[in-house]
N, C-alpha and C positions, 0 to 999 in steps of 0.2 A: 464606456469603452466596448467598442464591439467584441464579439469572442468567437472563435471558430474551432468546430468540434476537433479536428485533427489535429490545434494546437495543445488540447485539454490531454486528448491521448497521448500524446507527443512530451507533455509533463508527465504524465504515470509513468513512462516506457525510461522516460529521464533516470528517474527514480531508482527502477531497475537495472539501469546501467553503472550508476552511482556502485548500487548493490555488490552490483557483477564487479567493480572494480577496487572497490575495498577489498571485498572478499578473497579475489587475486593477492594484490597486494599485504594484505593478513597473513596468506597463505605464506607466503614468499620469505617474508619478517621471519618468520615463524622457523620456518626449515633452516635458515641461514644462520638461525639464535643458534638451532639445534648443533649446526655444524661449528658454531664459534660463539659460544656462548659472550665473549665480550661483547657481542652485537649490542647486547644491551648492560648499563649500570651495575647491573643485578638481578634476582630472578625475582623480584616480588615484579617486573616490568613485563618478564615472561608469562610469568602467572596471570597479569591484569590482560594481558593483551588473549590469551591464550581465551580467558576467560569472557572476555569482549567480543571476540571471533567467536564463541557455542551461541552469543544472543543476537546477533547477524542478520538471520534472516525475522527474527521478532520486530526487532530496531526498524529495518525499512519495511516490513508490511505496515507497521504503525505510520512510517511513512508514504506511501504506496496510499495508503486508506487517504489519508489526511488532503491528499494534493486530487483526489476521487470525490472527497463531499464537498472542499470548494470548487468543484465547478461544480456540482449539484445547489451548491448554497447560490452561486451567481447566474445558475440558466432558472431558476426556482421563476423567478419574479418574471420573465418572458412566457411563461407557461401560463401561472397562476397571476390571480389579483391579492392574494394574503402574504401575509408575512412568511417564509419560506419556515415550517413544524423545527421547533426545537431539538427533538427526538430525528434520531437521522435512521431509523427504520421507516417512521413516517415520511418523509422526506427521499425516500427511495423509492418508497410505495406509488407514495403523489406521481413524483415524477414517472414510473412503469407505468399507471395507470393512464396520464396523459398523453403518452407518448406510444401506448399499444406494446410495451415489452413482453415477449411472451415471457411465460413463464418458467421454465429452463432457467433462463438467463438472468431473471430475480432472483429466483431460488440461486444462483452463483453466489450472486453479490450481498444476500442474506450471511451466506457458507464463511465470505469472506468478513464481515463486518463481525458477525460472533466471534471469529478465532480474534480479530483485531480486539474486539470488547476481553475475551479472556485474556490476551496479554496487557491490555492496558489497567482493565481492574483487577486484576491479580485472581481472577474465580481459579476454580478450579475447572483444570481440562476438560471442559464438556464438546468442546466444539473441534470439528476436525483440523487437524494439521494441515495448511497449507504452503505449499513455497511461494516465493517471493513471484518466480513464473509465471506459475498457476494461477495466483490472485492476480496480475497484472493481466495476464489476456482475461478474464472473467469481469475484471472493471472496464476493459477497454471496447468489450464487445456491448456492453451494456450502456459506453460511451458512445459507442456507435450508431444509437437510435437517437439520437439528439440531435436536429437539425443542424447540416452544415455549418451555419451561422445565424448567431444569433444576439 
């Protein structure tokens, strides 16, 4: 199946708007509990949700990332003759390097993949805080060097 880079951005940017639209909607839940607490059953609903809504923007950068290395995993093999590196620092690398990214724009997508590595294995906070925004234009410009289609 062919693939086209503005589609692949066009998925991250998805992502984001998901993001943007829960979080609205969170938001909304939330105040309306505040004003009429029967909105919901009881407050252990308030609590879950309340407490759902602080890990938001974790949730979809995990997402965000994830919909960012399959199209890495699927443009790999047009680039390369090997099996596309297990390791997806390697596999970002490959791909910067075949494609001339400069370095800025690695170094983003490095930024983002650690914060995404600390939320997912549980490290401890070494790696900087990103939003959901922030890592999306940083995947998307780095998406950007990837031939129109391919």
């Amino acid at each position: 199946m062919p693939h086209k880079q503005h589609e692949w951005q066009q998925r991250v940017k998805n992502v984001e708007h998901e993001f943007l639209a829960i979080q609205l909607a969170t938001e909304q839940l939330l105040d309306a509990a505040a004003r009429d607490p029967s909105v919901f059953n009881n407050d252990l609903r308030a609590r879950l949700l309340r407490q759902a809504a602080a890990k938001l923007d974790g949730t979809y950068l995990i997402r965000l990332f994830a919909e960012f290395e399959t199209c890495l995993r699927l443009f790999w093999p047009t680039a390369r003759t090997t099996d596309p590196p297990s390791r997806t620092r390697d596999l970002i690398d490959g791909i910067a390097a075949t494609r001339r990214i400069p370095n800025d724009r690695l170094k983003n997508v490095h930024e983002v993949r650690e914060y995404r590595n600390s939320l997912v294995h549980l490290r401890e906070q070494t790696a900087s805080v990103l939003s959901v925004s922030e890592a999306r234009g940083y995947l998307c410009r780095f998406l950007g060097y990837l031939p129109p289609r391919w």
